[in-house]
C-alpha positions as CSV (number, residue, x, y, z in Angstrom):
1,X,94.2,148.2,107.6
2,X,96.7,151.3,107.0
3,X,96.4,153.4,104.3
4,X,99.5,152.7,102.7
5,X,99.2,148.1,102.6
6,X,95.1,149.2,101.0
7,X,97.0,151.0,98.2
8,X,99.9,148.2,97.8
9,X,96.4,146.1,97.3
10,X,94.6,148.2,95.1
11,X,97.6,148.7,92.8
12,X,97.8,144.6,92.9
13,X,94.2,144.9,92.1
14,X,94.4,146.7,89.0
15,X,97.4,145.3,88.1
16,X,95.8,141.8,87.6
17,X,92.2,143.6,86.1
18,X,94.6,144.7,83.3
19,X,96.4,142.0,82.6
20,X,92.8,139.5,82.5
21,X,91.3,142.2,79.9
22,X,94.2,141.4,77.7
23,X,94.1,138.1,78.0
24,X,90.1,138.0,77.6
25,X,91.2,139.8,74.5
26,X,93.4,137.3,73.3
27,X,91.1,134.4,73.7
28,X,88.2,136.8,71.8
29,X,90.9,136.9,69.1
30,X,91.6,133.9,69.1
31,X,87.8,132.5,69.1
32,X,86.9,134.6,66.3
33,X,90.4,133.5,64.3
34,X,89.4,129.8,64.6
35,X,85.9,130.3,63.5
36,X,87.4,132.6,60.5
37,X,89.5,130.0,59.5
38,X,86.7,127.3,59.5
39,X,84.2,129.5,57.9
40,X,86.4,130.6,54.8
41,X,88.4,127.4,54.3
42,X,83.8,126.0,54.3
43,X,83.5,128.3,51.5
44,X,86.9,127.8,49.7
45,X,85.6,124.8,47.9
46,X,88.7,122.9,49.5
47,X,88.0,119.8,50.5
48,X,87.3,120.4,54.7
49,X,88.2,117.6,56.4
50,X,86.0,116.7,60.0
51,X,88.4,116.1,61.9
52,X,89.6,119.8,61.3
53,X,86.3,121.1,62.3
54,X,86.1,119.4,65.5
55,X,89.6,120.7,66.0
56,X,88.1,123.9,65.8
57,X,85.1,123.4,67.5
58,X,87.2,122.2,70.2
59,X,89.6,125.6,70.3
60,X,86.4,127.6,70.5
61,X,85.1,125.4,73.7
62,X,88.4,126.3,75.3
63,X,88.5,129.6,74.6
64,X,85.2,130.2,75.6
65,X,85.6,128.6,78.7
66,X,88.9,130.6,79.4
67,X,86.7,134.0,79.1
68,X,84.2,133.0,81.3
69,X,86.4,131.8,84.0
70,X,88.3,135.1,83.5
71,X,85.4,136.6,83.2
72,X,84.6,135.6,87.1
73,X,87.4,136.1,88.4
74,X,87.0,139.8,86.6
75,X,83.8,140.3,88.6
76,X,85.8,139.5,91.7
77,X,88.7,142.0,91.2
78,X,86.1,144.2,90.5
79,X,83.8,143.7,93.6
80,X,87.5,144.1,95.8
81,X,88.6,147.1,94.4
82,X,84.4,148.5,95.3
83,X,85.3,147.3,98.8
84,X,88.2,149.2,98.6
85,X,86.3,152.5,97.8
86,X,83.7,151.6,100.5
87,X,86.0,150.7,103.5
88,X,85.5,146.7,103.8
89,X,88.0,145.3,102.1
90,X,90.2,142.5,104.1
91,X,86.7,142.0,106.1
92,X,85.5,138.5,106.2
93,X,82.1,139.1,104.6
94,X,80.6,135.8,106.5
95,X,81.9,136.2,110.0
96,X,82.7,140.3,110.0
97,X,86.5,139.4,111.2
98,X,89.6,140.7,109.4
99,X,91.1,138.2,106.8
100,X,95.2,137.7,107.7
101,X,97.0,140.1,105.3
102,X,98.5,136.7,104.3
103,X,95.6,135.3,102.4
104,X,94.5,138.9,100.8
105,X,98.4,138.6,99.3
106,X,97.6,135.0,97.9
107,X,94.0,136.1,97.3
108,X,94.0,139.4,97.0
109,X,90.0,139.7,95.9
110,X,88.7,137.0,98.5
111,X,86.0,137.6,100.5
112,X,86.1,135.4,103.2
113,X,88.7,134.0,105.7
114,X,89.7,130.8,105.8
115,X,87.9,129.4,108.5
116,X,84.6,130.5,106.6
117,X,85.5,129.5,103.5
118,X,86.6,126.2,104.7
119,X,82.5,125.7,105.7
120,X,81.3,126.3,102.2
């Protein structure tokens, strides 16, 4: 792959790091908000009604579920942008062949081409 199309990738690549650490952020914040509000409103003496808590209980599922599918995905722009650095990136890691440049620009971080990936 040409110099020039690895950096168009690894610019994408950093791009989309960035913008999942802020939005792993945001669902941090927003865990710890929900569980603020349910904790203080506890210890308010206001009456807490149940249904409020598993409202809550259910925003903290989700948003705990968000970061550790964001979280993956993370670990997979991460592991592309390290196959950058080490000269394998758009290499098929199951067959050895090159991935089309058209699947690295829908799945910039993938690791396999379709034809592999179709066998898993």
């Amino acid at each position: 792959m040409k110099k020039r199309k690895l950096t168009q990738f690894e610019k994408m690549l950093h791009g989309a790091r960035r913008a999942l650490l802020e939005e792993i952020g945001e669902c941090y914040d927003e865990t710890l908000r929900v569980s603020g509000d349910s904790s203080s409103e506890a210890l308010s003496g206001y009456f807490f009604h149940p249904a409020e808590a598993g409202s809550n209980n259910y925003e903290q599922d989700r948003a705990a579920g968000l970061i550790t599918s964001k979280s993956g995905m993370l670990k997979e722009i991460e592991s592309a942008l390290a196959r950058i650095r080490e000269g394998r990136f758009g290499v098929c890691e199951e067959c050895g062949c090159n991935i089309p440049l058209a699947r690295l620009e829908a799945i910039p971080y993938c690791r396999a081409c379709v034809k592999c990936k179709s066998r898993t």
